[in-house]
Structures are given as structure tokens and as C-alpha cells.
N, C-alpha and C positions, 0 to 999 in steps of 0.2 A: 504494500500500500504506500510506503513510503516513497517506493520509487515513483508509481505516477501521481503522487502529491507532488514531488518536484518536476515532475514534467510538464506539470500545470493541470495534473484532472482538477475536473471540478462534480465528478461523482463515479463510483464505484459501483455495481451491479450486482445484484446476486439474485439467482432464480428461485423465488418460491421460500415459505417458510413452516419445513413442517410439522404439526404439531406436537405429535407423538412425540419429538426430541426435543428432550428439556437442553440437554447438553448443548444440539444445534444453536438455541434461542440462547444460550448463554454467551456465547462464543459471538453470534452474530450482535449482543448489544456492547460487548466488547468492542466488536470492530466499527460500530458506529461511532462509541464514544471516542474511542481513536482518530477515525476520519475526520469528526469533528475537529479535535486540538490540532489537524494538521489543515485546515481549510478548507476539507471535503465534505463529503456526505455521502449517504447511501442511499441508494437507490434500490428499489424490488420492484423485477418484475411480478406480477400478480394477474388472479381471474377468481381465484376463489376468496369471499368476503369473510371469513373467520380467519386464515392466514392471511390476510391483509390488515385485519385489524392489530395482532400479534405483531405484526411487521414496524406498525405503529409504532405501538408502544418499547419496542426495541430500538426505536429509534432512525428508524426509515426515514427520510425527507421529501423525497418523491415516489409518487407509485406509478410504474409507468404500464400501460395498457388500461382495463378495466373490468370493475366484478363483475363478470357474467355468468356466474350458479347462480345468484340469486339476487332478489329486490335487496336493497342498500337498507339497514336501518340506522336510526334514530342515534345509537352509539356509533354505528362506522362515521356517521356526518360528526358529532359530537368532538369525538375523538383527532379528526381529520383538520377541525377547526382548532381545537386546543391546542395543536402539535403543529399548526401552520402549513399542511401537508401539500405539497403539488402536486395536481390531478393531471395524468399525460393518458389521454385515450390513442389508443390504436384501433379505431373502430372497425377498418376494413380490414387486416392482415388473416381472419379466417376466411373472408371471401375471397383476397387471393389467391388462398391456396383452393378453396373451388374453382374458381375460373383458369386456375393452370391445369388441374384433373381434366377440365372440360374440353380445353385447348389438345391434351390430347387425341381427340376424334375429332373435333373443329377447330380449325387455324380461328386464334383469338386476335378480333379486331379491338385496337384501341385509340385513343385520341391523343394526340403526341403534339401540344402548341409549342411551335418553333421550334419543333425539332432536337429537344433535349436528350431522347432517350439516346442510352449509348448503342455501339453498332454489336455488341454482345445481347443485350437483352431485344433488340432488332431480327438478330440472327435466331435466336432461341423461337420465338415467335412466328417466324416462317418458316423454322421446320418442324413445329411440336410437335404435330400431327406422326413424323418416324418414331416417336416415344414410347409409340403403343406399344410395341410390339415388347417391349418390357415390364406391360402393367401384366398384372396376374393378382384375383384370377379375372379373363378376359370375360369372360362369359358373364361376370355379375358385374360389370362396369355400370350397365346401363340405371341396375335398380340401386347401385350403391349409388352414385349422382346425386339421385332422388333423393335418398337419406341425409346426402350431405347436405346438400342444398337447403332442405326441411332442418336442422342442426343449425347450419349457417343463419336462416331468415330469422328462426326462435332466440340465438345466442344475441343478433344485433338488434333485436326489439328491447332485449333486456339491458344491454349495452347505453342505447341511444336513454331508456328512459331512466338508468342509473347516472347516466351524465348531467341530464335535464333537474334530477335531486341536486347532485352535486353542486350545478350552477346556482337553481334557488340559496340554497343553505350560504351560498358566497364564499365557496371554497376554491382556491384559485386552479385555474385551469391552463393547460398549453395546447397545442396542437402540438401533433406526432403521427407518424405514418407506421412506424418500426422497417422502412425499406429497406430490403436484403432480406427479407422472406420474400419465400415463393410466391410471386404475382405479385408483388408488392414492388413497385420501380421506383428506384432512385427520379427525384425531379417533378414526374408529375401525377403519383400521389397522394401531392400536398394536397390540390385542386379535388380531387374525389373526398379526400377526407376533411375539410373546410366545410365543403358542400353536403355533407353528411352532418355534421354538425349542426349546421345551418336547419335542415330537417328535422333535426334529434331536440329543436327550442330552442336553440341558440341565437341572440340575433345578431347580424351581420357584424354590425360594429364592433360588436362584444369578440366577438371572432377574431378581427383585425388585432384587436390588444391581447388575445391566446396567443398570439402565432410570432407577435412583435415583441411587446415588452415585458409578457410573463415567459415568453422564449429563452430572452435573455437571464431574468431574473435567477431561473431556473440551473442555468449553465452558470450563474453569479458573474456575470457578465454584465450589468446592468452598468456597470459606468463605462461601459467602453460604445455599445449598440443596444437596440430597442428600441430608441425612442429619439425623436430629432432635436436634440438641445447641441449645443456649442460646448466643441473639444470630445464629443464623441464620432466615430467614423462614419465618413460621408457614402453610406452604401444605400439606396433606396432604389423603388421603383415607380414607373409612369405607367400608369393604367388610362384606356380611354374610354372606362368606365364604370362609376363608383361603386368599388364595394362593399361599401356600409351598407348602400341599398339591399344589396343583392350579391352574395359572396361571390355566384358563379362567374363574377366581374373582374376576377381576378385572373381570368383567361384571358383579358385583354390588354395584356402589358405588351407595352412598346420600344421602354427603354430602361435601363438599368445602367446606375449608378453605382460603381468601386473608384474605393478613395477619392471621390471628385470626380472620376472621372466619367462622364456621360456617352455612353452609346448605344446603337441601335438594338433589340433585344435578340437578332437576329444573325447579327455581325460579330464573328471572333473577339476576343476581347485581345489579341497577341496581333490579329491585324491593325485596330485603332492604335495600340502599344507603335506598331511600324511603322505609323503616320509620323506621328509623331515629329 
């Protein structure tokens, strides 16, 4: 831990916290309190809301994903508030791994603005379809789908309406994708999972400040980015369409800002470099 404290983390990960091990739960509030005296913090991922709340109280910081066994109660909000917790949903990363099952038998079409996605997950996608022949067993593909699918629609209703609590109670929230799961792409996403949110009660604006300046907060970055005050870095974007109204508005960027520098959202950022 010490080492990437000096490398500059600004949080550590650990998956899941389980209950049966008292020993585990000892060890893990250890390393919290640790993290803490060196500037860090922990992080859990989670889905289940009794090991989530334990995680809490061990001293967790952020919980990144979201409960999805069950409705959220009265102590997880309580608790979450008392302990200052950041909420980081990943709402889609079990539909992506449906839609890459899927992509198996149908080449999976997606919506790619301005051409982000890299030429690897590009590649992946036009040939998913040769995968099959490695799924097993073949023959139940069609009715497992079904089931997942059915799994997937139930887990994000519960999802969407434990985040919807989350946000009432005024517990802080970020936006998060988890990309690098399966179906889940690096870039764009963001846009799906904003736009889900936005669904799940969220409103717009309120989205802007998860995604900006509890992004940062998060990562304890807030005096560097997040928010556009003076002596912080000049990174922002031009959209030609607001999305406080309407998040899906966020599709509509034009231009983007590093360190000052302004260019087209389209255009190399090492060709403007060349102008120069």
C-alpha cells in the first residue's frame, strides 16, 4: 500500500467483504485505517447490501458499483450518510456482458461519436460472431439468452431504483462505467451510463456535477479539476447542446479543451501539437 501511496493513488480496491470472516473484516479495517494516515482510502467493490454495509463500517470510502440483491434500507442510507460514503454506480456492466453473449450469433451494432472507440474493440466486434464456435453448450444458447436477459432487466430495475434512494437521502454520487468489462468500452460508455441515470430520476444537471466535480472529489483531486475556478486545469468541453436539459446532449461535443489548448473534437490532439 505504501508503494502506490507514493505513486500518488488516491484509492485502493478490494472485492467484496465476506461475512463469515471475522478475521477478513479485521485485517480489512486495519488497512483502511492505514490508507487513511497515508492519504488514501478504500474502496469496495460491492452488489450485495449487508456486505456493503460491513464495508462501511470498516471503513470503506467509496462503494463503487451498486446493491443489487436487494431494496436499500433505512441503515445502509443512515450509515452511508454518517461515514460520508461515495456512491459510484456501474449500472450497465451486467448488460454488457449480455450484449457480448449476444454479439456472438449477431455482429453487435453500436454508436461510436467521433470515432473514439479503439481499433481493438473495433476488431472484436466485427468478428464476434467466429466466437461461437467456442461457446458450449451450443445447443442451450438460445434459452440461456432468455434467462440472462430476464436476470439482467430485474438486477437494473433494482439498481436504477436503489440509486434514485441514494440520491433522495443526499448521498453523494459519481458517475462510473467500470470499462474493461466485457461490452463495456473504454470512451463511450460514459454516454449510455449518464443516460441511464438520467432514466433511473436523476436530473440532468444533477448528473453534470456526478460526472465533474464529485468525479474529482472522489479521486481527491478537487483542487486540481472538476470545477472551473482559477489555477485549476484548463480541460473542458463545447457541446452544441445543453445538457442540463437533457443529458443525451452530451453527444454533441464539438470541441475539447487540454491545458488551454482548444481543438476540434475530431482532430488529433498531436496534429494541433504540429501546428503549432
Amino acid at each position: 500500500m505504501i508503494k502506490h501511496s507514493d505513486l500518488g493513488s488516491t484509492g485502493i480496491s478490494i472485492w467484496g467483504v465476506p461475512l463469515f470472516d471475522k478475521k477478513f473484516g479485521k485485517r480489512i479495517q486495519i488497512f483502511a485505517d492505514e490508507a487513511e494516515k497515508q492519504g488514501n482510502q478504500l474502496i469496495v467493490d460491492f452488489y450485495d447490501m449487508e456486505e456493503t454495509k460491513e464495508a462501511i463500517r470498516l471503513g470503506a470510502k467509496i462503494l463503487a458499483h451498486g446493491v443489487s440483491d436487494q431494496e436499500i434500507d433505512n441503515e445502509f442510507i443512515q450509515l452511508a450518510k454518517e461515514n460520508d460514503i461515495i456512491y459510484s454506480p456501474t449500472l450497465l456492466v451486467l448488460r454488457g456482458y449480455l450484449n457480448s453473449f449476444k454479439s456472438l450469433k449477431k455482429e453487435r451494432e453500436i454508436v461510436n461519436p467521433n470515432d473514439v472507440l479503439d481499433k481493438r474493440s473495433k476488431n472484436y466486434l466485427k468478428t464476434s460472431t467466429k466466437h461461437f464456435s467456442f461457446y458450449f453448450p451450443k445447443e442451450n444458447f438460445d434459452e440461456g439468452m432468455i434467462e440472462l436477459e430476464k436476470l439482467v432487466i430485474e438486477k437494473e430495475a433494482l439498481m436504477f431504483a436503489n440509486l434514485k434512494k441514494v440520491y433522495d437521502a443526499g448521498i453523494t454520487i459519481t458517475v462510473a462505467t467500470d470499462a474493461g468489462n466485457t461490452g463495456t468500452f473504454h470512451g463511450i460508455s460514459i454516454y449510455d451510463e449518464m443516460e441511464v441515470m438520467q432514466r433511473a430520476g436523476i436530473p440532468a444537471r444533477e448528473i453534470i456535477t456526478m460526472a465533474t466535480r464529485n468525479g474529482a472529489m472522489a479521486m481527491r483531486r478537487l483542487d486540481d479539476f472538476g470545477t472551473l475556478e482559477n489555477g485549476k486545469m484548463a480541460d473542458l468541453i463545447i457541446l452544441n447542446a445543453d445538457p442540463s436539459e437533457n443529458i443525451s446532449n452530451m453527444r454533441s461535443i464539438t470541441h475539447v479543451m487540454r491545458g488551454g489548448l482548444l481543438r476540434p473534437v475530431n482532430e488529433p490532439f498531436e496534429r494541433v501539437i504540429n501546428k503549432k
